[in-house]
C-alpha positions, 0 to 999 in steps of 0.5 A, spaced: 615 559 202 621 557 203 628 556 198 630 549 196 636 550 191 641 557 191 646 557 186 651 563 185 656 565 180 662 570 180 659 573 186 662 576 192 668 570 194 663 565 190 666 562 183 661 557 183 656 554 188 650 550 188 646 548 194 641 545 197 636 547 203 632 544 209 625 547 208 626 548 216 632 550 219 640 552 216 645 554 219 651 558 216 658 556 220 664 560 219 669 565 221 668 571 220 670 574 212 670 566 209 663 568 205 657 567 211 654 574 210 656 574 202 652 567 202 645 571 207 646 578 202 645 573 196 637 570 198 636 577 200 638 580 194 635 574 190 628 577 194 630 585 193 634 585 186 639 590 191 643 589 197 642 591 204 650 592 205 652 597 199 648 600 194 654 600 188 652 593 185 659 592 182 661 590 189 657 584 189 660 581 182 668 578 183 674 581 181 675 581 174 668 578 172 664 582 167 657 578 171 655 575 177 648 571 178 644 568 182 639 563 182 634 560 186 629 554 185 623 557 189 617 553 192 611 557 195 603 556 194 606 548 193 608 550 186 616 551 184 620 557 180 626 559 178 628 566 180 634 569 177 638 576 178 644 577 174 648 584 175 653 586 170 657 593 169 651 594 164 645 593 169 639 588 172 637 583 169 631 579 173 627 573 171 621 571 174 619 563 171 624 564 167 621 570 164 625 577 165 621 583 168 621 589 165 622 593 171 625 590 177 618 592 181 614 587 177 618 582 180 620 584 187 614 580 192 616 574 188 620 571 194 619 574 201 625 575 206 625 578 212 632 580 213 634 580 222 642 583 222 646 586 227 645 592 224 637 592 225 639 592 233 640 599 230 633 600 228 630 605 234 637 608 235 639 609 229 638 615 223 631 617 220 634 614 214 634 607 217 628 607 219 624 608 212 628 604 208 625 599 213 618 601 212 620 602 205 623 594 203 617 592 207 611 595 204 614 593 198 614 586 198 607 586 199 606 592 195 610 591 188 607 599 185 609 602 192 617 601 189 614 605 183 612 610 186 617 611 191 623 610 185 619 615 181 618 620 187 626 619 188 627 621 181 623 627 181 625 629 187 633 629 184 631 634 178 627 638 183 633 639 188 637 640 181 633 646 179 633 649 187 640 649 186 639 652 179 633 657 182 638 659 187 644 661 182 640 664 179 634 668 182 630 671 177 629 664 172 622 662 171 619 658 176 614 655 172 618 648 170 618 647 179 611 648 179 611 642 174 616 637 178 612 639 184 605 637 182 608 630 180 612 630 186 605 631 190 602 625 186 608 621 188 609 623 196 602 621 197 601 615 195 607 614 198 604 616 205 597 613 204 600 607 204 605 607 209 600 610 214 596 603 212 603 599 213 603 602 220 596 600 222 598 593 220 604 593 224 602 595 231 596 589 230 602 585 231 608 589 234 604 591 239 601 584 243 608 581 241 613 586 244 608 585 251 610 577 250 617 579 250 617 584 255 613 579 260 607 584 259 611 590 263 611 594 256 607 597 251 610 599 245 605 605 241 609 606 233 608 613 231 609 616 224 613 623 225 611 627 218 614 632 215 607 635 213 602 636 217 598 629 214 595 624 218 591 616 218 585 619 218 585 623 211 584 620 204 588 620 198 585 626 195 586 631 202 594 628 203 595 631 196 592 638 197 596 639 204 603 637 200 599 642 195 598 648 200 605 645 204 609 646 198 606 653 196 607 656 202 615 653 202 617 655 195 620 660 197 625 658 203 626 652 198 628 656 193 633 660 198 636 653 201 636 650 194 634 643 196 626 640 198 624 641 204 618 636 206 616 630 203 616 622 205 624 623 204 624 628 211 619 623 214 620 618 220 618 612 225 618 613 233 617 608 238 614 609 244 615 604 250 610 605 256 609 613 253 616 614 252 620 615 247 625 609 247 630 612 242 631 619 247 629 615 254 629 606 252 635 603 255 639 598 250 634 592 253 628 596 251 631 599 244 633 592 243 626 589 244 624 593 241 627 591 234 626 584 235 618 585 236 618 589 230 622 583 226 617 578 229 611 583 227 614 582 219 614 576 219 606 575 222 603 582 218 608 578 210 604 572 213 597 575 213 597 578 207 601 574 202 598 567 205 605 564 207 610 565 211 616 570 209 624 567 210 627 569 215 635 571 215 638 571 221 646 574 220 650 573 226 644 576 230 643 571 235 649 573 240 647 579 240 641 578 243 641 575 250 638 568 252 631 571 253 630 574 246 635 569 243 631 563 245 623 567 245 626 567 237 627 561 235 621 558 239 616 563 236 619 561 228 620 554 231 616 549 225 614 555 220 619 559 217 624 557 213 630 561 217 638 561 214 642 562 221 649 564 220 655 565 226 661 564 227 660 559 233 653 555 234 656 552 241 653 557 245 646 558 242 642 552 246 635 551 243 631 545 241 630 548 233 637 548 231 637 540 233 635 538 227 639 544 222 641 543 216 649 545 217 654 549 212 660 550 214 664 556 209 671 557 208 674 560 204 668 561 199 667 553 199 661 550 203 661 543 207 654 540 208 653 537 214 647 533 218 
């Protein structure tokens, strides 16, 4: 799978731009605010159909433009589409070979990405939050309906704290309408975790042995799911409703008191284990940083395996963060099968046999130069 052209218009800091891409390697040279990252944002949100830096859609269209749209030519299982994403005030619009989508989940999965930043070092260390939006992006390429779900889930669970706040105004209304959001939050919610407990089992069969390579064998990496109900791998769909069922009754009323929902996928979370030890509380910055990246490496192999080819993978100014070892056993792991965008400001430190023949782009002020 790989891009071969991109075009852009009236998005970010690019009036009009075409490019053309080497099936292997591309490196995006430039210094910093020139359009380096604006142009990695624009193949990822060709892949999401949203951005990984803002959730406000209006960001990405230029000043004074009433639309921003992206294009791209596509080859994957030997055949070449067109995807194509316009933003608007009004909304999105996304065409798949030139067919628009009714819902932006029939379309996500038609490019794979797997997006490695700076702020993925953040993964272990950082907030829940961002820990499930990483689970969630990945199952959805693989998964289409697991969006669905999860975007109804979202807007259930956005009526139901409504009417929490409203019951605890008001402590006498009627619950039966609660009674109603939470039997469809139920349906929702576990979905939702089946699937993420079936995501995990795959992500440790390639986690695990990647991390040990990384750690020269020193390190065992164990990925646990730290839910808000007591639900587990080993039940079935039907017993993941009728917890989240008996949960929501036995909590209603704290609910209630608080006006919010207490428990769901939404409160759930990933924890890392190196050698038994949680390596967000007790890891080093090493140890939390090889965890990342194994996890990264892992996305690529389980998109891979599931999909049939191998996803495109986009690394936005992360190879400076990553010290020699982790710089080098990146680009020999990917080296020859994933088409990789590479954007820094400076290419002259990075040292490895795969950026010898790189496709290079050099931006400047929201214009590209192609050089060999």
């Amino acid at each position: 799978m790989y891009i071969h052209e991109l075009s852009l218009r009236s998005y970010r800091n690019y009036d009009e731009l075409s490019l053309t891409f080497d099936h292997k390697i591309n490196v995006i040279i430039g210094e910093n605010a020139q359009g380096k990252t604006n142009l990695m944002e624009a193949i990822y949100v060709l892949a999401f159909t949203r951005s990984h830096r803002t959730p406000r859609d209006k960001e990405l269209i230029q000043w004074d433009e009433e639309y921003g749209k992206i294009k791209g030519s596509i080859f994957k299982r030997n055949r070449r589409f067109p995807l194509e994403i316009v933003i608007s005030k009004k909304g999105k619009k996304a065409k798949l070979n030139h067919i628009e989508q009714k819902r932006l989940s029939d379309y996500i999965g038609a490019l794979n990405v797997v997006m490695f930043a700076p702020e993925d070092l953040n993964l272990v260390k950082g907030s829940p939050q961002v820990r499930r939006r990483f689970i969630d992006m990945e199952i959805g390429q693989i998964q289409p309906t697991y969006i669905y779900h999860l975007g109804q889930y979202q807007k259930i669970l956005r009526q139901r704290n409504h009417l929490l706040k409203d019951l605890q105004r008001k402590p006498g209304m009627d619950r039966t309408i609660l009674g109603v959001m939470t039997e469809q939050l139920v349906e929702h919610a576990a979905i939702i975790v089946e699937r993420r407990f079936k995501f995990l089992q795959l992500l440790r069969n390639w986690a695990t042995p990647i991390h040990e390579g990384i750690s020269r064998q020193l390190e065992q990496l164990e990925i646990a799911y730290d839910a808000s109900v007591q639900v587990s791998e080993d039940m079935n769909l039907e017993t993941i409703k009728n917890t989240f069922t008996d949960k929501f009754a036995e909590i209603e009323s704290k609910e209630v008191e608080r006006g919010t929902t207490l428990a769901g996928p939404h409160r759930d979370d990933l924890v890392f284990y190196v050698n038994g030890k949680d390596v967000q509380t007790y890891g080093s910055q090493g140890q939390q940083r090889t965890t990342a990246l194994s996890l990264k490496l892992a996305e690529i192999e389980l998109i891979h395996s599931e999909v049939g080819e191998y996803p495109i993978l986009l690394l936005d100014d992360v190879l400076s963060e990553l010290d020699d070892f982790r710089q080098s056993h990146l680009l020999h792991t990917i080296q020859g099968k994933v088409q990789t965008f590479v954007s820094t400001t400076n290419i002259d430190g990075i040292e490895h046999e795969a950026l010898e023949q790189a496709e290079i782009f050099r931006v400047k002020e929201g214009t590209i130069d192609t050089e060999k």
